[in-house]
C-alpha positions as CSV (number, residue, x, y, z in Angstrom):
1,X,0.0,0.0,0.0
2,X,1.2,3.4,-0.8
3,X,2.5,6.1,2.0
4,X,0.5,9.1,1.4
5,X,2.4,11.1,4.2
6,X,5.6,10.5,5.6
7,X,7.8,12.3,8.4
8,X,11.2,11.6,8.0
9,X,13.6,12.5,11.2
10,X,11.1,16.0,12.1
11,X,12.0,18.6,14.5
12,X,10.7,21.8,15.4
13,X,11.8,24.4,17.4
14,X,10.4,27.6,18.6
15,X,11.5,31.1,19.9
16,X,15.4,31.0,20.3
17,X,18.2,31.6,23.4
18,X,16.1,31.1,27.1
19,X,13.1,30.6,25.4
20,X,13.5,27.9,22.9
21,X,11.0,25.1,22.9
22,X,11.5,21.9,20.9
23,X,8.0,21.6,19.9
24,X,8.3,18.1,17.6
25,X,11.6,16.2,18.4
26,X,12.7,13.7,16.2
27,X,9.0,12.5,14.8
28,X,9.1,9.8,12.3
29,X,5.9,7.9,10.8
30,X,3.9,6.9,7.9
31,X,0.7,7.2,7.1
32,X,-1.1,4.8,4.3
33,X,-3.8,5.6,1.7
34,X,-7.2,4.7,3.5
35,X,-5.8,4.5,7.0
36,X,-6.9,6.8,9.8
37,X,-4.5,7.5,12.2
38,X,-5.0,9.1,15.9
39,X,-2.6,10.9,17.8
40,X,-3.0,11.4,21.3
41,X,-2.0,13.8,23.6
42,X,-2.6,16.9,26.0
43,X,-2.6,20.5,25.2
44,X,0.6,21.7,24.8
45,X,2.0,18.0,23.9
46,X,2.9,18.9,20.3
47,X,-0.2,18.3,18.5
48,X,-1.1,21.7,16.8
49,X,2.3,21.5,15.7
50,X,2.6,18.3,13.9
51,X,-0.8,19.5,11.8
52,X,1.2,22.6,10.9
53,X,4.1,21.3,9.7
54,X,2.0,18.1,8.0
55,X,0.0,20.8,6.2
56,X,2.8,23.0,5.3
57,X,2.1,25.6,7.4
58,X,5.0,25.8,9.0
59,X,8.3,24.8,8.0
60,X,10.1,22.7,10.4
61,X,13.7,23.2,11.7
62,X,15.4,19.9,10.4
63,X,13.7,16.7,8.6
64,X,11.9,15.8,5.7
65,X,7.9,15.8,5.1
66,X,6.5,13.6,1.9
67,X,3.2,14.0,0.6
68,X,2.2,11.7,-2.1
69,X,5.8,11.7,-2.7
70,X,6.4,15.3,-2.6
71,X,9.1,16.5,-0.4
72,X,6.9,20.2,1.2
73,X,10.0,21.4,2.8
74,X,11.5,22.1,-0.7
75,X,8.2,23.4,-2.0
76,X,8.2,27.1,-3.0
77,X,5.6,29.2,-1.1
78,X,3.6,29.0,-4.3
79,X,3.9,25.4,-4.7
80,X,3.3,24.9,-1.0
81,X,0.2,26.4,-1.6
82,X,-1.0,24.5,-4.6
83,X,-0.2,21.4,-2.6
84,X,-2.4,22.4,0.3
85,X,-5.3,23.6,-2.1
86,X,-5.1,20.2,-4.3
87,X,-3.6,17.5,-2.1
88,X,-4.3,18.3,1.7
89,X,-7.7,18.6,3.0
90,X,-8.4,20.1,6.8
91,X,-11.0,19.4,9.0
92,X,-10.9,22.1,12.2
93,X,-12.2,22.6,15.5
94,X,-14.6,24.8,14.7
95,X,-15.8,24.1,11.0
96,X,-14.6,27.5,9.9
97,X,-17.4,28.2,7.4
98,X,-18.1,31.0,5.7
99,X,-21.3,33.0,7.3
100,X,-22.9,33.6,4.3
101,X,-22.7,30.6,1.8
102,X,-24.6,27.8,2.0
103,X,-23.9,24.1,3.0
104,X,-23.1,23.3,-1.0
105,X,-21.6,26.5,-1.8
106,X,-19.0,26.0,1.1
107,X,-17.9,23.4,-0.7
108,X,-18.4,25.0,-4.2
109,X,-16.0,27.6,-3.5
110,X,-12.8,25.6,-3.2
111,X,-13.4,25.5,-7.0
112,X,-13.6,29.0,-7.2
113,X,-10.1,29.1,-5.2
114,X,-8.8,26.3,-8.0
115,X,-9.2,29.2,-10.7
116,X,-12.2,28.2,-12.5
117,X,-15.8,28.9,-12.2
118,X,-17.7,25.4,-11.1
119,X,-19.6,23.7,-13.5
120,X,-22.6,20.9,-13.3
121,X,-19.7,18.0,-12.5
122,X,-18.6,20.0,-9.5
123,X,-22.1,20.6,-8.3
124,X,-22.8,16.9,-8.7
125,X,-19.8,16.2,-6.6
126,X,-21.0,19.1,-3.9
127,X,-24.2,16.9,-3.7
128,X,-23.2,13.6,-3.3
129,X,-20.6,14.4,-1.0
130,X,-23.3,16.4,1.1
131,X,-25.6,13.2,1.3
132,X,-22.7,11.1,1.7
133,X,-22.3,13.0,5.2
134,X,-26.3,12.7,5.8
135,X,-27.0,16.3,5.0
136,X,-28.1,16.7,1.7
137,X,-31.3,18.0,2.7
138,X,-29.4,21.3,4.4
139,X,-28.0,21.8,1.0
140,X,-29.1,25.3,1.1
141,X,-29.0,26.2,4.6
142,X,-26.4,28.9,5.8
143,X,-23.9,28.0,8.9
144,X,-26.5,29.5,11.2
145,X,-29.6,27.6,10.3
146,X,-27.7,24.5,11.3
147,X,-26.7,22.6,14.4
148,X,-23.1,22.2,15.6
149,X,-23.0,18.4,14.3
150,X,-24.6,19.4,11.2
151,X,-21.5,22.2,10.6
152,X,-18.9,19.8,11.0
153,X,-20.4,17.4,8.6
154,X,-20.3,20.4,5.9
155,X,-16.9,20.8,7.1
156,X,-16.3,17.1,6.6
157,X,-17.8,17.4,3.0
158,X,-15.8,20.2,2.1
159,X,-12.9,18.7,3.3
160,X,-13.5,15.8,1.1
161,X,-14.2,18.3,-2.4
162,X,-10.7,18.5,-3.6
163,X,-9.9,15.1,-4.0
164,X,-7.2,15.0,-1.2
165,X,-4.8,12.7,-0.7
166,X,-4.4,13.0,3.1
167,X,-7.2,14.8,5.8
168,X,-6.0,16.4,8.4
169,X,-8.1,16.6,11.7
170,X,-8.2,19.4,14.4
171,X,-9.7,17.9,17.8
172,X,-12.7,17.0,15.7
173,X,-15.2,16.1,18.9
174,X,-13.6,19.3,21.1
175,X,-16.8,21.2,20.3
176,X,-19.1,18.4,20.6
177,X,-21.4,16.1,23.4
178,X,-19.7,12.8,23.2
179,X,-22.9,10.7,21.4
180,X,-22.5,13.6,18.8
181,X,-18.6,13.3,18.4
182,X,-18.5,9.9,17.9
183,X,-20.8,10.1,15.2
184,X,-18.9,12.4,13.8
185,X,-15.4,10.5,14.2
186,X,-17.4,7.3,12.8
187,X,-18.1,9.7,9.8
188,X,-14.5,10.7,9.5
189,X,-13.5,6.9,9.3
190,X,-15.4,6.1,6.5
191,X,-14.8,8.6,4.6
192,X,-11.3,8.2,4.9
193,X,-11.9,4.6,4.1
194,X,-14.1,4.9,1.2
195,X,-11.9,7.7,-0.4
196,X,-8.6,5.3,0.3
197,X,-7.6,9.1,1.9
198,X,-5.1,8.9,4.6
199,X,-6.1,10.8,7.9
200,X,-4.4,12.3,10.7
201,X,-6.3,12.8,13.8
202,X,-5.2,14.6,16.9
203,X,-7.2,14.6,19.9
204,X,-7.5,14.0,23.9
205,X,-10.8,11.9,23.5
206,X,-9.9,8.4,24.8
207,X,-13.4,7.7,24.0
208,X,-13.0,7.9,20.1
209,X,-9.5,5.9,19.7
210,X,-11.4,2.3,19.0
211,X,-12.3,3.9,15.6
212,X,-8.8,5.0,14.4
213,X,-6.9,2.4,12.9
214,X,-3.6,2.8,14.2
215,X,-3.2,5.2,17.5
216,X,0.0,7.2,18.2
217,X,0.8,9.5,21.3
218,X,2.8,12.6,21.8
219,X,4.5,13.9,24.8
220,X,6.6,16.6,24.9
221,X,7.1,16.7,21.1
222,X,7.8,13.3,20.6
223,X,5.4,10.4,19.1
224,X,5.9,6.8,20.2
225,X,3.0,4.4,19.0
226,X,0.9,3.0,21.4
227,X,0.9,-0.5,22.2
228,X,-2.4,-1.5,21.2
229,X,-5.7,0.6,20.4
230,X,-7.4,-1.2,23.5
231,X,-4.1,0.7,26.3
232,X,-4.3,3.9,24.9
233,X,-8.8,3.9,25.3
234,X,-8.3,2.6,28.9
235,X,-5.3,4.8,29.7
């Protein structure tokens, strides 16, 4: 099987002199096409900082990051930016939508950010990707006609418009009741599945590890794999 993202020898450090702080030291993994992979840790462990560099937001201080075979770090800032608009998608916190578009515009206007005016194909895609996430009826509902669960699954969607070849996830059930998260992490997982899209999950929730496939943890920068799914849920 493929490795859609790979982190080759990864370190990160922040500030300089007294207050430099090795945010990512020495990570190393791979991630396969169709596998959803959930890394665990506590604020301040290191987490928002292995997204960042993942999605080529921020360039780390030694190592190598692979997508799809493409090496980020020696991206220009214009290729960087073609890769995160064609190859990476992002699922967030907060679903980050856009006040005044609708559920299938959302997703309509990462076409519009492609350079090209969406036709009937893309709207088709918009759709079925909407009732794929069980909202197809909210098509034309706007961010604040619909519930919090019902904004992440546009978020989900839109993530999922672009074709990506890995999904990255932001403490997906943080803004969430648990019966509600879950749902929404079971979501995640088959769409990662059924788009054979490799995912990277960071969270705190022991509750949702059962449903990643492989579950790392982070401490102090660095990422270990945990020993099996079932010690890292009862931990």
């Amino acid at each position: 099987m493929s490795k859609s993202l790979t982190t080759e020898h990864v370190t990160l450090i922040l500030g300089d002199g007294a207050s430099e702080v090795t945010a990512l030291d020495d990570v190393c993994f791979e991630i396969d096409a169709g596998e959803m992979v959930a890394v665990l840790g506590p604020s301040g462990a290191g987490k928002s900082s292995l997204l960042a560099v993942c999605g080529g937001l921020r360039t780390p201080t030694s190592g190598r990051i692979s997508i799809d075979g493409v090496d980020i770090n020696q991206a220009s800032g214009s290729e960087r930016t073609k890769i995160r608009r064609e190859r990476i998608g992002f699922v967030f916190q907060q679903s980050n939508l856009v006040p005044s578009l609708t559920s299938v515009d959302q997703l309509l206007l990462l076409v519009h950010l492609r350079g090209r005016r969406p036709g009937a194909t893309d709207r088709e895609r918009a759709m079925r990707l909407l009732d794929e996430v069980g909202i197809a009826d909210k098509a034309n509902r706007r961010p604040g006609e619909l519930s919090g669960g019902e904004r992440q699954r546009v978020g989900i969607a839109r993530a999922f418009m672009s074709e990506p070849k890995i999904l990255l996830v932001d403490e997906p059930t943080s803004m969430l009741d648990r019966n509600r998260g879950r749902q929404i992490v079971e979501l995640l997982a088959r769409e990662c599945h059924e788009h054979s899209v490799a995912t990277l999950m960071v969270t705190h929730d022991h509750s949702i590890l059962d449903l990643a496939d492989r579950v790392l943890e982070i401490s102090d920068g660095r990422l270990a794999e945990a020993t099996t799914i079932d010690t890292a849920v009862n931990a």
